[in-house]
PQR file of N, CA, C, O and H, with PARSE charges and radii, in Angstrom:
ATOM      1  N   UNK A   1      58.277 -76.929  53.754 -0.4000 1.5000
ATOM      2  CA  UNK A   1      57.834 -75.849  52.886 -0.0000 2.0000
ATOM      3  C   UNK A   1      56.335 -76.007  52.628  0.5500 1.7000
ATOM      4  O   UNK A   1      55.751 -77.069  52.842 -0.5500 1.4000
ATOM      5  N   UNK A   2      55.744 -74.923  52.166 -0.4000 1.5000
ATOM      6  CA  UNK A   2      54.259 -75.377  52.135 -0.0000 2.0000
ATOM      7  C   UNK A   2      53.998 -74.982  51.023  0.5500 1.7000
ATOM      8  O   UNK A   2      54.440 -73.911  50.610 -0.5500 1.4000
ATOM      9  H   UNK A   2      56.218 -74.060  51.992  0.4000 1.0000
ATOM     10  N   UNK A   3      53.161 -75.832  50.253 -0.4000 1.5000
ATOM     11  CA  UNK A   3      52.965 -76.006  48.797 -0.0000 2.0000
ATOM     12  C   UNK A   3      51.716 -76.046  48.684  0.5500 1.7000
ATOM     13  O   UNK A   3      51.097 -76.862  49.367 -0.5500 1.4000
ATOM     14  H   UNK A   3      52.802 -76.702  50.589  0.4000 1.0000
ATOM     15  N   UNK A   4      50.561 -74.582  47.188 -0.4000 1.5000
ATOM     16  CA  UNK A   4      49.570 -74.725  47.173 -0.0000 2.0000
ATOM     17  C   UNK A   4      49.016 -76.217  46.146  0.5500 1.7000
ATOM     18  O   UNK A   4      49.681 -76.767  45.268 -0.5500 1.4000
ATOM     19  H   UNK A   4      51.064 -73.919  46.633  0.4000 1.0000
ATOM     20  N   UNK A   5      47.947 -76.500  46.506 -0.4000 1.5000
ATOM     21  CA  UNK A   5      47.687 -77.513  45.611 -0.0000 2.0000
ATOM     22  C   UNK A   5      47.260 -76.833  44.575  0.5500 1.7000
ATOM     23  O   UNK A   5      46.649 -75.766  44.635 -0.5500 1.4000
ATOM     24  H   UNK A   5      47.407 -76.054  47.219  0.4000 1.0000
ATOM     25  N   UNK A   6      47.607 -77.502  43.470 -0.4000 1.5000
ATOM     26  CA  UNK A   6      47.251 -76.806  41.647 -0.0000 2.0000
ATOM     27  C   UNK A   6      46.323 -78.030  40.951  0.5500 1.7000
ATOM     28  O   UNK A   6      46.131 -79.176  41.359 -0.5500 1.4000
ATOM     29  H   UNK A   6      48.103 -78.368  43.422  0.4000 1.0000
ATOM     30  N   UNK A   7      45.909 -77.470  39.956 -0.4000 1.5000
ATOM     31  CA  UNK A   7      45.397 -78.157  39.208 -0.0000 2.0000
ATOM     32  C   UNK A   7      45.384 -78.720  38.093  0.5500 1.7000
ATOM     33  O   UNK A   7      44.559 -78.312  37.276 -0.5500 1.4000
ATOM     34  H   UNK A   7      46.064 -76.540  39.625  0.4000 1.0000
ATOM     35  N   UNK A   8      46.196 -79.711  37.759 -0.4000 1.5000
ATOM     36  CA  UNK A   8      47.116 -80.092  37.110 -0.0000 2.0000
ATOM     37  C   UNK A   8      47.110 -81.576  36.946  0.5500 1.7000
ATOM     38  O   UNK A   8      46.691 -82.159  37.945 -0.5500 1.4000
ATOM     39  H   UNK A   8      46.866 -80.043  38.423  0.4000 1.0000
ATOM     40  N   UNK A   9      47.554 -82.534  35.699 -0.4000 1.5000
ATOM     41  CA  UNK A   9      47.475 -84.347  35.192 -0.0000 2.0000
ATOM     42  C   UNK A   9      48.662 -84.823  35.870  0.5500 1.7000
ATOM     43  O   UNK A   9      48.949 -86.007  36.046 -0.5500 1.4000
ATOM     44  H   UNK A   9      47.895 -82.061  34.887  0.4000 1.0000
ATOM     45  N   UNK A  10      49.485 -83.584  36.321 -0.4000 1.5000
ATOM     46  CA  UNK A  10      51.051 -84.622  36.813 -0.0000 2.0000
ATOM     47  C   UNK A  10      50.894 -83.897  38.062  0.5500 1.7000
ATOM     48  O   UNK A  10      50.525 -84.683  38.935 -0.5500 1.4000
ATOM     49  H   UNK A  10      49.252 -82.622  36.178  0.4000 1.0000
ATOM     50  N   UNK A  11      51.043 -82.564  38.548 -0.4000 1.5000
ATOM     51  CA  UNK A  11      51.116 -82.052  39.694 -0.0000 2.0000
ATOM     52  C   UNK A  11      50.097 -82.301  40.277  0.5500 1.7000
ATOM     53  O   UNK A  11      49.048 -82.733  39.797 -0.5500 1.4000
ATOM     54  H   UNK A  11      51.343 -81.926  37.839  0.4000 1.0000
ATOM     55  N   UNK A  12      50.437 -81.938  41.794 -0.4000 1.5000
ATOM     56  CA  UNK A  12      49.591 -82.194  43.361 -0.0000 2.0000
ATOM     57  C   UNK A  12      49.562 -80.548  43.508  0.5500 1.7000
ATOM     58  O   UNK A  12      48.721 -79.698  43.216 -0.5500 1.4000
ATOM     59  H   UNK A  12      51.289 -81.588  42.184  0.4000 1.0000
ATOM     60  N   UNK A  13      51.108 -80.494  44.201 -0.4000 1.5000
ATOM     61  CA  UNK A  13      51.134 -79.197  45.035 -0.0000 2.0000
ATOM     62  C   UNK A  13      52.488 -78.567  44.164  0.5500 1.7000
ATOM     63  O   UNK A  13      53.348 -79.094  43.457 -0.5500 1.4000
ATOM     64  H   UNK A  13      51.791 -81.184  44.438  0.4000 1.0000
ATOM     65  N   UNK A  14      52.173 -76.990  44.655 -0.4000 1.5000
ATOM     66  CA  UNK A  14      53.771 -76.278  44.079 -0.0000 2.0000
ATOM     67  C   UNK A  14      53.900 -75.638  45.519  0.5500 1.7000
ATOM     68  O   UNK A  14      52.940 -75.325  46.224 -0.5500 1.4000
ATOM     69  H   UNK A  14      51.475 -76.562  45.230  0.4000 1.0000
ATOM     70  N   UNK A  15      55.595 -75.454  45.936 -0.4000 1.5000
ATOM     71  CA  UNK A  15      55.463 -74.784  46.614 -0.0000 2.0000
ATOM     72  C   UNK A  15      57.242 -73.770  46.499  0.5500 1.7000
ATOM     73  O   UNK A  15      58.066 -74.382  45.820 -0.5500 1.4000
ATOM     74  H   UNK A  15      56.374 -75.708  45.364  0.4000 1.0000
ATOM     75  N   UNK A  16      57.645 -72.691  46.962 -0.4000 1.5000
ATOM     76  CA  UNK A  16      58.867 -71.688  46.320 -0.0000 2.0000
ATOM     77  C   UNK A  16      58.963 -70.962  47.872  0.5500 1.7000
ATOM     78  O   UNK A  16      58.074 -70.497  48.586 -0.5500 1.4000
ATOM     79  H   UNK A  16      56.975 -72.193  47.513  0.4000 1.0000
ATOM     80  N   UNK A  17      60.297 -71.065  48.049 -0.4000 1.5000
ATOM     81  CA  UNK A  17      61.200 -70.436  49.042 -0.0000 2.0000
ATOM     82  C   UNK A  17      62.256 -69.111  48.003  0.5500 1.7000
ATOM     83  O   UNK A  17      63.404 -69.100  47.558 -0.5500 1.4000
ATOM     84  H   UNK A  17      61.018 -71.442  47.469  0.4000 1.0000
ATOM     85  N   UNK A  18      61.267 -68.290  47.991 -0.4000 1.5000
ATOM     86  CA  UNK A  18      61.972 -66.907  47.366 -0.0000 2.0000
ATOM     87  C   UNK A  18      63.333 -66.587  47.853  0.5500 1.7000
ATOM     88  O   UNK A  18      64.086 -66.236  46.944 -0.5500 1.4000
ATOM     89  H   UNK A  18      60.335 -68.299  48.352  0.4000 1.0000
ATOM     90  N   UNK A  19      64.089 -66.620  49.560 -0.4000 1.5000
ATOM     91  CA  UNK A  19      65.442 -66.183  50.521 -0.0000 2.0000
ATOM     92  C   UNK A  19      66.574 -67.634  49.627  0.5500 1.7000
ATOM     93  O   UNK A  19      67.765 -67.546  49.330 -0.5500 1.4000
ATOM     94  H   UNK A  19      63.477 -66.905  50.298  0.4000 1.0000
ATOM     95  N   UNK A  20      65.454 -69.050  49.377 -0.4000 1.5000
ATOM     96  CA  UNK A  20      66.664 -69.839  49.333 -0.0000 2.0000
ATOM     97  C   UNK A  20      66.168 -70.422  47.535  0.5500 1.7000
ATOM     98  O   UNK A  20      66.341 -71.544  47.057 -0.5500 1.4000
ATOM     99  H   UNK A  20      64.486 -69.121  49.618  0.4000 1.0000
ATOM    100  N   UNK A  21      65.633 -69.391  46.977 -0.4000 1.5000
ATOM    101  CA  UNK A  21      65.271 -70.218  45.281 -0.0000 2.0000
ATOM    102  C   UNK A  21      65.326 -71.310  45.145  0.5500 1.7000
ATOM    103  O   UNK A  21      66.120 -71.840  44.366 -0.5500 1.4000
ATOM    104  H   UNK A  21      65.492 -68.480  47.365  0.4000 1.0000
ATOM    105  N   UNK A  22      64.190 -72.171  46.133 -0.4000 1.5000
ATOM    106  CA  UNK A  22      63.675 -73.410  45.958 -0.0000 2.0000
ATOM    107  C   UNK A  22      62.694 -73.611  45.617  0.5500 1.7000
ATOM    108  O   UNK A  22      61.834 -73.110  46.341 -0.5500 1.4000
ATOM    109  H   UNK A  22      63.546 -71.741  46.765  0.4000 1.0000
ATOM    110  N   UNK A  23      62.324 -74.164  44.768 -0.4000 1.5000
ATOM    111  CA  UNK A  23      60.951 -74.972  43.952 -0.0000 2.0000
ATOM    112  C   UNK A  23      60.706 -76.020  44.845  0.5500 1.7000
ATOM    113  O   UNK A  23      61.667 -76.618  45.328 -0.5500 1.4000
ATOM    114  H   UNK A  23      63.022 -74.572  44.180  0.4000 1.0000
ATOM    115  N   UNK A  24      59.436 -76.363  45.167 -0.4000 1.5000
ATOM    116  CA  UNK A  24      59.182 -78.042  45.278 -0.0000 2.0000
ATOM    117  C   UNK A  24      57.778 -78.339  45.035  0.5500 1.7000
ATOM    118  O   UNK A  24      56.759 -77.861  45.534 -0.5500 1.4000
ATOM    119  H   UNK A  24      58.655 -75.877  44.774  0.4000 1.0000
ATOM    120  N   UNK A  25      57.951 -79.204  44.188 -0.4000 1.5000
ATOM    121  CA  UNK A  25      56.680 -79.797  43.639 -0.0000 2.0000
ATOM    122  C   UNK A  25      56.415 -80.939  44.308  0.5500 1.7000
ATOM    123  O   UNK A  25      57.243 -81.568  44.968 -0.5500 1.4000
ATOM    124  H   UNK A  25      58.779 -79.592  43.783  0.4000 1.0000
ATOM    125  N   UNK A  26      55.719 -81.113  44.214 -0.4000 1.5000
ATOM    126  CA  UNK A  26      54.600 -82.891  44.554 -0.0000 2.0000
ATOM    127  C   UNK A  26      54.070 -82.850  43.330  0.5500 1.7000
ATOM    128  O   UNK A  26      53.715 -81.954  42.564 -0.5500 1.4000
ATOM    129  H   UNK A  26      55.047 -80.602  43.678  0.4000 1.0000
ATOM    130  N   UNK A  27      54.101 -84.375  43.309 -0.4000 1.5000
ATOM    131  CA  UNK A  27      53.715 -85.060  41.952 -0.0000 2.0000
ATOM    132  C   UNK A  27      52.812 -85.696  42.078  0.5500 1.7000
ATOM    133  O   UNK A  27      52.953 -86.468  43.026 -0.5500 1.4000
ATOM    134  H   UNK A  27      54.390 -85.103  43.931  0.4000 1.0000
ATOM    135  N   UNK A  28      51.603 -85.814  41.431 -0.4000 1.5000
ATOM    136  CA  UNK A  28      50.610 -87.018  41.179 -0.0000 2.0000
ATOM    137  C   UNK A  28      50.600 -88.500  42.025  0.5500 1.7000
ATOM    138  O   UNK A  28      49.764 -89.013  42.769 -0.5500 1.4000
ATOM    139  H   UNK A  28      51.488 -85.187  40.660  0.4000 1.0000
ATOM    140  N   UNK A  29      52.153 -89.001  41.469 -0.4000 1.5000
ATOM    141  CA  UNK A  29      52.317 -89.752  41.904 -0.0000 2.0000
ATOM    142  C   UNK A  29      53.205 -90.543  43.196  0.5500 1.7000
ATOM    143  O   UNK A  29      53.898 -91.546  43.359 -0.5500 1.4000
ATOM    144  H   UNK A  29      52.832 -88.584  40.865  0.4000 1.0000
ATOM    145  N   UNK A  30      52.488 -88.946  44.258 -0.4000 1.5000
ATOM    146  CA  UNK A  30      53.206 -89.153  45.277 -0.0000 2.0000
ATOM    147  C   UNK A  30      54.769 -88.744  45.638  0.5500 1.7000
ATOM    148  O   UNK A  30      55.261 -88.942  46.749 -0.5500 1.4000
ATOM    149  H   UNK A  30      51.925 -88.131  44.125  0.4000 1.0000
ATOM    150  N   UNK A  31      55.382 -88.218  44.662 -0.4000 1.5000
ATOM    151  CA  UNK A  31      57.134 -88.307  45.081 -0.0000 2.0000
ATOM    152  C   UNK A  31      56.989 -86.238  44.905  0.5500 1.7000
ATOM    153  O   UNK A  31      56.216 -85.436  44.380 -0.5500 1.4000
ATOM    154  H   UNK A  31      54.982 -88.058  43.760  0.4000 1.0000
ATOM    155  N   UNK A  32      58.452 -86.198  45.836 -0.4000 1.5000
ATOM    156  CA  UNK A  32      58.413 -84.732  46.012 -0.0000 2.0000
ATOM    157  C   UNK A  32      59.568 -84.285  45.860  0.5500 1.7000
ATOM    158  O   UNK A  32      60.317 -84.878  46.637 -0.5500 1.4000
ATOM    159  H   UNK A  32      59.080 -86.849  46.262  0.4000 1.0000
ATOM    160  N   UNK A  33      60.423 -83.092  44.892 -0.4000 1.5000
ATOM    161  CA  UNK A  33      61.189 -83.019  44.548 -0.0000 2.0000
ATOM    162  C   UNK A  33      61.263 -81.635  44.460  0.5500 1.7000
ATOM    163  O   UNK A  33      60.343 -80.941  44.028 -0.5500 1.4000
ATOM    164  H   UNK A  33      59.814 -82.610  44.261  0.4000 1.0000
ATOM    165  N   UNK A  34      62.877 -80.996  45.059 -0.4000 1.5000
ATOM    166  CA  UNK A  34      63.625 -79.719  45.360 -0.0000 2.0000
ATOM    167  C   UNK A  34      63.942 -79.416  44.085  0.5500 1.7000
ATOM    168  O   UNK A  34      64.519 -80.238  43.373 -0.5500 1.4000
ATOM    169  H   UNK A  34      63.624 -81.560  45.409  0.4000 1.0000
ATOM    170  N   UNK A  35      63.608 -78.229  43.665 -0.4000 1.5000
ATOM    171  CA  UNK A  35      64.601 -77.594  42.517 -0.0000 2.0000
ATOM    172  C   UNK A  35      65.377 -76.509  43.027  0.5500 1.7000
ATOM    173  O   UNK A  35      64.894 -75.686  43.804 -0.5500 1.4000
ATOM    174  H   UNK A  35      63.140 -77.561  44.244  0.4000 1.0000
ATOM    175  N   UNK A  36      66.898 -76.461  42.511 -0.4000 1.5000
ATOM    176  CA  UNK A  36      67.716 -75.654  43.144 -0.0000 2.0000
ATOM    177  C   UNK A  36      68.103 -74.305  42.205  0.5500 1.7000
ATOM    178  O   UNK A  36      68.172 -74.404  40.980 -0.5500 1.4000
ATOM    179  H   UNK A  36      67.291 -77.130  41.880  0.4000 1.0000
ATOM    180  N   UNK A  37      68.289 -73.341  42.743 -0.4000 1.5000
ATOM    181  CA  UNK A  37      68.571 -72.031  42.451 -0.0000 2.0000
ATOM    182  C   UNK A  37      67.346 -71.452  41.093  0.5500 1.7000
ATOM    183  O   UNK A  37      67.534 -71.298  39.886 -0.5500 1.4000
ATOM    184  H   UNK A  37      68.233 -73.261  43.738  0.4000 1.0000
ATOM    185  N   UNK A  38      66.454 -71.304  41.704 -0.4000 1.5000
ATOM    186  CA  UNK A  38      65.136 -71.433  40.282 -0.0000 2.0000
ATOM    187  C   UNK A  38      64.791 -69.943  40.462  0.5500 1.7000
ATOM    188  O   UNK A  38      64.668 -69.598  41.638 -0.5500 1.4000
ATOM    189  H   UNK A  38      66.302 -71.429  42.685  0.4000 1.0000
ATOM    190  N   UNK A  39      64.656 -69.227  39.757 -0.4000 1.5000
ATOM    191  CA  UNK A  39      64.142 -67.776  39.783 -0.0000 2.0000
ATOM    192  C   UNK A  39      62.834 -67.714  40.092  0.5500 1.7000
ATOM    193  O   UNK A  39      62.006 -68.587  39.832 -0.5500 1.4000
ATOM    194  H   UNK A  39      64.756 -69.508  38.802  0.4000 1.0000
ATOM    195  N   UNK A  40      62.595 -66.475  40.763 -0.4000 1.5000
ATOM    196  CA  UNK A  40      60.950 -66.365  40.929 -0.0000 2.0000
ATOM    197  C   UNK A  40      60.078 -66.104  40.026  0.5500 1.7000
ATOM    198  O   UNK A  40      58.860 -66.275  40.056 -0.5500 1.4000
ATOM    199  H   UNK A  40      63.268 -65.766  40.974  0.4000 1.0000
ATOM    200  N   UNK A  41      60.986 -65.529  38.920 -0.4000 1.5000
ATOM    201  CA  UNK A  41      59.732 -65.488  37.701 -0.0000 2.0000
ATOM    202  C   UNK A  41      59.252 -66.662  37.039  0.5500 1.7000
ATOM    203  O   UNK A  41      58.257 -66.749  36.320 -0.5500 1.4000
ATOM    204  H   UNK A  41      61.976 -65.391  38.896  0.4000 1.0000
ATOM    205  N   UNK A  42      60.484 -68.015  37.522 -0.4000 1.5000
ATOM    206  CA  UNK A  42      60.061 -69.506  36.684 -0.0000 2.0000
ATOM    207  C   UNK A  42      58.980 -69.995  37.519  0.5500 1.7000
ATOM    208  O   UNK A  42      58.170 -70.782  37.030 -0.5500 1.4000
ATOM    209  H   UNK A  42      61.293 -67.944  38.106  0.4000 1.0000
ATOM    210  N   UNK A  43      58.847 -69.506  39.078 -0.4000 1.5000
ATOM    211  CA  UNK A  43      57.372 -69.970  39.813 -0.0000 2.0000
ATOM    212  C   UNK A  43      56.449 -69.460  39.424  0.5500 1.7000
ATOM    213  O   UNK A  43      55.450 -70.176  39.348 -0.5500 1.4000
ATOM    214  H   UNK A  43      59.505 -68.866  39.475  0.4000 1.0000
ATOM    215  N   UNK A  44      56.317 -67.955  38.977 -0.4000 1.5000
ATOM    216  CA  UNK A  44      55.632 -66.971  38.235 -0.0000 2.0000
ATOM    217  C   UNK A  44      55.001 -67.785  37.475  0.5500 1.7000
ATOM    218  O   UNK A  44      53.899 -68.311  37.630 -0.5500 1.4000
ATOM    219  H   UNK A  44      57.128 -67.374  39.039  0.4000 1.0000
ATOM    220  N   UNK A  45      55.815 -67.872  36.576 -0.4000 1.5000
ATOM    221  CA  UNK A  45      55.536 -68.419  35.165 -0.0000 2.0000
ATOM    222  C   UNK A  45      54.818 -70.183  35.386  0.5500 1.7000
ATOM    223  O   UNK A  45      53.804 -70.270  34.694 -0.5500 1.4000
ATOM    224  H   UNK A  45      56.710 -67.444  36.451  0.4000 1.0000
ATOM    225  N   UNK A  46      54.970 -70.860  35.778 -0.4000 1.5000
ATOM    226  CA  UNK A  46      54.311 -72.009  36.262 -0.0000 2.0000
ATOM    227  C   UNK A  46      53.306 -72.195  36.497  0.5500 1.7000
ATOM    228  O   UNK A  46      52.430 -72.801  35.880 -0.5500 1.4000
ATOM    229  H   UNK A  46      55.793 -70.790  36.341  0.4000 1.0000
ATOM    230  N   UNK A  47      53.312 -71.399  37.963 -0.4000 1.5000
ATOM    231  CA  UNK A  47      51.837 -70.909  38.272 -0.0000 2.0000
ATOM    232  C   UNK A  47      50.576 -70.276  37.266  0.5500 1.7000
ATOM    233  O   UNK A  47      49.485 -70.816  37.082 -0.5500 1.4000
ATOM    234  H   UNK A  47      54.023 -70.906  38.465  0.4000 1.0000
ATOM    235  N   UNK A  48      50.901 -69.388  36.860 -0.4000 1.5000
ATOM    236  CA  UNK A  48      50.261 -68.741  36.023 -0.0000 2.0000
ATOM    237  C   UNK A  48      49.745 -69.773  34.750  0.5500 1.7000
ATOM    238  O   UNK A  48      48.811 -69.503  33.994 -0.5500 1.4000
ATOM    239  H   UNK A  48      51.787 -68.949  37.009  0.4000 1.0000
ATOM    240  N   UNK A  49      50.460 -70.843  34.703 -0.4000 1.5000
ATOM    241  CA  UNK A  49      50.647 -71.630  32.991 -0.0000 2.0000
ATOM    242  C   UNK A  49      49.335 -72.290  33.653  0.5500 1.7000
ATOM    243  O   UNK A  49      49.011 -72.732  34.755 -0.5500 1.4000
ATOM    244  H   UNK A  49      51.219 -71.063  35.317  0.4000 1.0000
ATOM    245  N   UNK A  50      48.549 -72.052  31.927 -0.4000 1.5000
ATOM    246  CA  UNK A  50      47.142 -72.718  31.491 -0.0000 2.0000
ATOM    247  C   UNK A  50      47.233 -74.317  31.947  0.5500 1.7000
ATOM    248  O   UNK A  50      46.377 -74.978  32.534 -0.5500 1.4000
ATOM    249  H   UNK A  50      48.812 -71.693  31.032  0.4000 1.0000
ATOM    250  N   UNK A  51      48.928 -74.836  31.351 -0.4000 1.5000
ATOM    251  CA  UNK A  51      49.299 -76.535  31.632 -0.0000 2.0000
ATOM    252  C   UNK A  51      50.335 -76.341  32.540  0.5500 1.7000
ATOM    253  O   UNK A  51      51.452 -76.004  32.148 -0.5500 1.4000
ATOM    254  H   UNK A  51      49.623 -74.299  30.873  0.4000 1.0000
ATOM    255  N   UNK A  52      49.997 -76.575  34.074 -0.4000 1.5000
ATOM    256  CA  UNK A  52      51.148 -77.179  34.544 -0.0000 2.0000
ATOM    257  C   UNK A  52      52.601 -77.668  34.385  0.5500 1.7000
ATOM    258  O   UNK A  52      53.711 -77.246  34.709 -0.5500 1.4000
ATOM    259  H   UNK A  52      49.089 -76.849  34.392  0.4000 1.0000
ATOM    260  N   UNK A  53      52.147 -78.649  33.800 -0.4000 1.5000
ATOM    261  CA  UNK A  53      52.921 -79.785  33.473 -0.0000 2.0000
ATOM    262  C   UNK A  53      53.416 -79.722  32.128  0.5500 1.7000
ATOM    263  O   UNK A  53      54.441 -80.315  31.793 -0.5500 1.4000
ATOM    264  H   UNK A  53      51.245 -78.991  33.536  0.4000 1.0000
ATOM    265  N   UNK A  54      52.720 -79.017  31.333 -0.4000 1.5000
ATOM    266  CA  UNK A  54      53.699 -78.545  30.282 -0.0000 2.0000
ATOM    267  C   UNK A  54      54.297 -77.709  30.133  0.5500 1.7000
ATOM    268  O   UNK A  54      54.725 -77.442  29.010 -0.5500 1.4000
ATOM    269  H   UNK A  54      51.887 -78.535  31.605  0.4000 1.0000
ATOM    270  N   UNK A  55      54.601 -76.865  31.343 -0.4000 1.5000
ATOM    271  CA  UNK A  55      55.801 -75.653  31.700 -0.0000 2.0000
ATOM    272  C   UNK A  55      56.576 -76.165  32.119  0.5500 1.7000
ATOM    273  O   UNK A  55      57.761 -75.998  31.831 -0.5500 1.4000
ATOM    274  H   UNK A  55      54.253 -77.082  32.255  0.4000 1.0000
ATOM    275  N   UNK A  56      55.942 -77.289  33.279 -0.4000 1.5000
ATOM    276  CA  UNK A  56      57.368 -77.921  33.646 -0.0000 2.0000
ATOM    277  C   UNK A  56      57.992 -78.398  32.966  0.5500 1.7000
ATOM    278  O   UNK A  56      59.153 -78.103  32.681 -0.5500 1.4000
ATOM    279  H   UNK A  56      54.979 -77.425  33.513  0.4000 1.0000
ATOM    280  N   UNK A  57      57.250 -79.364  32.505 -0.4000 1.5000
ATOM    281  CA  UNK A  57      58.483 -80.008  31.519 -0.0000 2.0000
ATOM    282  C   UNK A  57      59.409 -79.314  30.333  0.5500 1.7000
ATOM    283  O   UNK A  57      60.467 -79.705  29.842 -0.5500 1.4000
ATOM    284  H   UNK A  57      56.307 -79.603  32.737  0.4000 1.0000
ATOM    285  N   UNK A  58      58.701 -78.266  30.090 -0.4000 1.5000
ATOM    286  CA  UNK A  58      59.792 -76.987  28.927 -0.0000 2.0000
ATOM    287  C   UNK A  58      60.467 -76.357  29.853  0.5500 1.7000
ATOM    288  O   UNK A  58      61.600 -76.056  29.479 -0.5500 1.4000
ATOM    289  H   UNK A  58      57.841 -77.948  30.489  0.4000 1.0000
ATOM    290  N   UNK A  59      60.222 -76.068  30.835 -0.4000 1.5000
ATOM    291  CA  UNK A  59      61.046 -74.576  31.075 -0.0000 2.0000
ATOM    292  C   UNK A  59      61.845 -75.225  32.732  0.5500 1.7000
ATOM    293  O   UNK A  59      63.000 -74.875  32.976 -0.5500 1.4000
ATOM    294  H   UNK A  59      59.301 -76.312  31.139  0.4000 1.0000
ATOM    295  N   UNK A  60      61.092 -76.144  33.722 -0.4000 1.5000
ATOM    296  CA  UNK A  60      62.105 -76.871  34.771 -0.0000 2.0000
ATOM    297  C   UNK A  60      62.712 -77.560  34.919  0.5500 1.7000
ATOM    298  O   UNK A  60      63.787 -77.549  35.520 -0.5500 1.4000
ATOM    299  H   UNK A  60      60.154 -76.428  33.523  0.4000 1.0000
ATOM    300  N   UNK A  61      61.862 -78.840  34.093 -0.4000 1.5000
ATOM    301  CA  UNK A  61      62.644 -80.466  34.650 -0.0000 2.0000
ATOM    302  C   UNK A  61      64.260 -80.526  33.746  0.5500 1.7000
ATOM    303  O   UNK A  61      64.417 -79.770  32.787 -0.5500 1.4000
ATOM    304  H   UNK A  61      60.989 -78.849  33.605  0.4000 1.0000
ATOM    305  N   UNK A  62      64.991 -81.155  34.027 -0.4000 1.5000
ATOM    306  CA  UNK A  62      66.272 -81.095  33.534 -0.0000 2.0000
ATOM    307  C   UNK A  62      67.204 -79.688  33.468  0.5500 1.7000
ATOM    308  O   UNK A  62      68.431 -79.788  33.429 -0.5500 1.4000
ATOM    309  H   UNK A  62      64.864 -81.769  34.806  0.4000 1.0000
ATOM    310  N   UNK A  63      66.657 -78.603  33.461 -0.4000 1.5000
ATOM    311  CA  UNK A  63      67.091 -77.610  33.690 -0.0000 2.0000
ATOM    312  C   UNK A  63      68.157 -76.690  35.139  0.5500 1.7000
ATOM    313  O   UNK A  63      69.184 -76.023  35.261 -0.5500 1.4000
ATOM    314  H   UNK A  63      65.661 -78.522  33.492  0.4000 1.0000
ATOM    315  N   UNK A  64      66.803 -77.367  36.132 -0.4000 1.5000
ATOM    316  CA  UNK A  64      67.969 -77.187  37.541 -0.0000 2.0000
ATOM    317  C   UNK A  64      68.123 -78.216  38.141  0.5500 1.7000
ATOM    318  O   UNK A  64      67.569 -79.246  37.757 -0.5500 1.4000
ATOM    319  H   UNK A  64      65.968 -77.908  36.032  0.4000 1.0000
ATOM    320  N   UNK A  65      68.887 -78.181  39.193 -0.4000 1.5000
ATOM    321  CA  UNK A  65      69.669 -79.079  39.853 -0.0000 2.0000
ATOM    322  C   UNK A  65      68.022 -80.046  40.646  0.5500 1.7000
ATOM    323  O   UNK A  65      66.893 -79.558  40.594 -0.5500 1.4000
ATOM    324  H   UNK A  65      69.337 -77.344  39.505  0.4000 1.0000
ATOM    325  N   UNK A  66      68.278 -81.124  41.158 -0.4000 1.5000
ATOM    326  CA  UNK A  66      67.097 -81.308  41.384 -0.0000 2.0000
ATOM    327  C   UNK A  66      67.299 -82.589  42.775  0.5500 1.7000
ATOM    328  O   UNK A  66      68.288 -83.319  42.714 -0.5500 1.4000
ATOM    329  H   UNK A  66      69.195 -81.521  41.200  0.4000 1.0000
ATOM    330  N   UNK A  67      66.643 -82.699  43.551 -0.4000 1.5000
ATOM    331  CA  UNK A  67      66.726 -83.532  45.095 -0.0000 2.0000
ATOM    332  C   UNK A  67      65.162 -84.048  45.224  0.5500 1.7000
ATOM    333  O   UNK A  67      64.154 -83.382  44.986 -0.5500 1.4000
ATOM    334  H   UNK A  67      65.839 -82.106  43.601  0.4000 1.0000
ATOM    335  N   UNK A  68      65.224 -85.172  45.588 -0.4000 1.5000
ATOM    336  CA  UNK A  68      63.999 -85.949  45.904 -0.0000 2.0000
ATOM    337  C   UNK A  68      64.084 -85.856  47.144  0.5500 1.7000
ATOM    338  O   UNK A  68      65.120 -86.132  47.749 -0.5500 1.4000
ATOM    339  H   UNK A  68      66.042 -85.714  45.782  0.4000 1.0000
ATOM    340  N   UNK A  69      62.889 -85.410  47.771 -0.4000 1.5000
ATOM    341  CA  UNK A  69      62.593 -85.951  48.798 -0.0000 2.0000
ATOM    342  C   UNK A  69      61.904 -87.096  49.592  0.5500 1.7000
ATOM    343  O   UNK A  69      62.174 -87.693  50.635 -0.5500 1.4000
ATOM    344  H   UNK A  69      62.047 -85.186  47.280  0.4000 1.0000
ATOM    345  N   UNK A  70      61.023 -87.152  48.782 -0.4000 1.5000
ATOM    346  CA  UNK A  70      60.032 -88.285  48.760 -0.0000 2.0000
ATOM    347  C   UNK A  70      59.578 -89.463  47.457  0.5500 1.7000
ATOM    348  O   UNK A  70      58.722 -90.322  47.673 -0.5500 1.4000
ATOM    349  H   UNK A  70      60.804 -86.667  47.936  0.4000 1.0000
TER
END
């Protein structure tokens, strides 16, 4: 999947498969992780957020299903 880089204290890259509502982030610290069945307005909304990382953590992490890849 290809993920833009953001600018962000925890994130690297975001990247969203709209056909299969996948999220995947890269993290700061190297590790890369699938979010499953995520709406496009929660990439919307991410993207758009002033803090990264403080959307994620309110509105993604623990919320959907989630797969490491890296």
């Amino acid at each position: 999947m290809n993920r833009i880089p953001v600018e962000s204290s925890n994130l690297s890259s975001v990247g969203y498969d709209p056909d299969r509502r996948v999220l995947e982030i890269e993290f700061n610290s190297g590790g890369i992780y699938q979010y499953s069945s995520v709406p496009k307005s929660e990439y919307d909304g991410l993207m758009s957020a002033s803090s990264k990382g403080s959307y994620f953590v309110q509105n993604i992490k623990n919320n959907y299903s989630t797969t490491k890849i890296r």
